[in-house]
C-alpha positions as CSV (number, residue, x, y, z in Angstrom):
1,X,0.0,0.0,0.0
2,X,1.3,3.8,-0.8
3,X,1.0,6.1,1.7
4,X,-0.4,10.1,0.4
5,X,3.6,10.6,2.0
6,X,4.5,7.8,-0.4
7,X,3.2,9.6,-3.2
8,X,4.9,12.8,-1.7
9,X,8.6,11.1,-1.7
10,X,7.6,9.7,-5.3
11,X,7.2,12.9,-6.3
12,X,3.4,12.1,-7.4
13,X,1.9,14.6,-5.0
14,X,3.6,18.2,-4.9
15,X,4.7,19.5,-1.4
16,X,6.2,22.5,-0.2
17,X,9.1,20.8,0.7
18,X,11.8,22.6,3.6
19,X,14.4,19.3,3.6
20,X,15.7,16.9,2.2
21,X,18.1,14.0,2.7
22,X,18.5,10.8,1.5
23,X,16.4,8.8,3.7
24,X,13.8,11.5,5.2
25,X,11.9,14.8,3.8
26,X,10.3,17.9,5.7
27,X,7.6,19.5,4.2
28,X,4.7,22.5,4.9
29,X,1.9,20.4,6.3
30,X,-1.1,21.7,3.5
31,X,-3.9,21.8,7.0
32,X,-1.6,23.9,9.0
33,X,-2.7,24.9,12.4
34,X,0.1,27.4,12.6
35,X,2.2,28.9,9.7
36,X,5.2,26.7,9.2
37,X,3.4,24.0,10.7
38,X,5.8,20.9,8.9
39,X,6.0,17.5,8.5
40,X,8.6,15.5,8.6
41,X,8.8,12.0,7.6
42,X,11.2,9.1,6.9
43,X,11.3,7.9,3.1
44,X,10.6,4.5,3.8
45,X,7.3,4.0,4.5
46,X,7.3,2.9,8.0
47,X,3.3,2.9,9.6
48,X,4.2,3.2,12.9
49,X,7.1,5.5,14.3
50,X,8.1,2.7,17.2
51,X,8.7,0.5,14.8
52,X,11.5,2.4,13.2
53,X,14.7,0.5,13.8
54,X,17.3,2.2,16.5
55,X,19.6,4.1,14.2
56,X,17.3,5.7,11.5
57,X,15.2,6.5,14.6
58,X,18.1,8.4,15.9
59,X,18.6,10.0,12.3
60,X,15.2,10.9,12.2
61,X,15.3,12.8,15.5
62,X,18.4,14.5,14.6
63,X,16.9,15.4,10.8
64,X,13.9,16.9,12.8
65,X,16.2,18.9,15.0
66,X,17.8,20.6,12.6
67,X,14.5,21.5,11.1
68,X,13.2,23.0,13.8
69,X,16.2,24.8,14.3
70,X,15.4,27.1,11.1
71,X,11.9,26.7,11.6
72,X,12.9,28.8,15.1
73,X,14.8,30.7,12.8
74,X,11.9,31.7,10.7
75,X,8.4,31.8,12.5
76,X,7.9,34.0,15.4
77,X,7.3,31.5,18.1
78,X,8.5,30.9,21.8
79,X,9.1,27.2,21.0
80,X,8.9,24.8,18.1
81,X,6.9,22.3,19.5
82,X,6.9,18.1,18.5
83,X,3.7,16.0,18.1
84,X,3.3,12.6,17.0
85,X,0.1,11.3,17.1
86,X,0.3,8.5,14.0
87,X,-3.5,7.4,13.4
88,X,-4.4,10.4,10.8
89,X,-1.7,8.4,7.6
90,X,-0.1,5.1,8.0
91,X,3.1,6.7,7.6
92,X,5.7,7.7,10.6
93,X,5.6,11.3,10.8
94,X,6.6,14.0,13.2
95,X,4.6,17.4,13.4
96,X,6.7,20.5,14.1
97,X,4.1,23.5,15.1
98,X,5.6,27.0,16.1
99,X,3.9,27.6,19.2
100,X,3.9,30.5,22.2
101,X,1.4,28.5,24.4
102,X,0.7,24.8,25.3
103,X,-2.8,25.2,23.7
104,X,-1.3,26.4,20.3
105,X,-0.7,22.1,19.7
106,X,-4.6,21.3,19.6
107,X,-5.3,19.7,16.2
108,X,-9.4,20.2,16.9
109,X,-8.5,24.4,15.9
110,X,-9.7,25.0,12.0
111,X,-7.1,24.8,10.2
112,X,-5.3,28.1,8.7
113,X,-6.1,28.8,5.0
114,X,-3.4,30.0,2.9
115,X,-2.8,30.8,-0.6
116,X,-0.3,28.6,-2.7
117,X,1.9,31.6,-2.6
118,X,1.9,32.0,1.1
119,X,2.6,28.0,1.2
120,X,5.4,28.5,-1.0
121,X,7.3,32.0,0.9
122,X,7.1,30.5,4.3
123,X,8.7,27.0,2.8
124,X,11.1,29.1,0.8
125,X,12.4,31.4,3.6
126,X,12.7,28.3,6.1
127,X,14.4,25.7,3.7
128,X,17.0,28.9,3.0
129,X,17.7,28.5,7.0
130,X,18.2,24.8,6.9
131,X,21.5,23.0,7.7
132,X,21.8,19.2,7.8
């Protein structure tokens, strides 16, 4: 089965992508709940993110880091904060969310609309801050 990330990593579905390595990508989530709001997922389509094997686990951790380090960089915030919930896709995935309050991570809030162009600033102007 292929996973709408899948299809993202296949390059079948567009994204605003932020990073890239060779085994994971960070992109803009598209139902943000704050602006930068990014995924970040490892290219092999793991379902659940326990069940990632020690190492890349590690990798994956680190590759989110460093993400949220120029996310920091980039969004006003007072943190960058880290959810994984893992029930909405079938894929591991890690949710970054600039945030100033504990509240700010509730993924019941309506989701921000933005316009493609919006999308596409905020991922330019954070993958410009990236260093892996």
């Amino acid at each position: 089965m292929s996973t709408v990330f899948s299809k993202i990593v296949n390059g079948e579905i567009p994204c605003y992508k932020i990073a890239e390595d060779e085994n994971f990508l960070a992109f803009l989530d598209i139902n943000p709940i704050a602006k930068g709001h990014t995924l970040v997922i490892p290219k092999k389509e793991i379902d659940y993110i326990f069940d990632i094997e020690d190492d890349m686990y590690q990798e994956f951790f680190l590759f989110a880091k460093k993400v949220a380090a120029s996310l920091k960089k980039c969004i006003q915030c007072e943190r960058i904060g880290m959810a994984v919930v893992g029930l909405e896709v079938p894929h591991a995935h890690i949710h970054l969310i600039p945030i100033k309050s504990i509240y700010d991570i509730d993924f019941s809030k309506p989701k921000l609309k933005l316009s493609n162009e919006e999308f596409g600033l905020i991922a330019e102007r954070i993958s410009s801050k990236v260093v892996l």
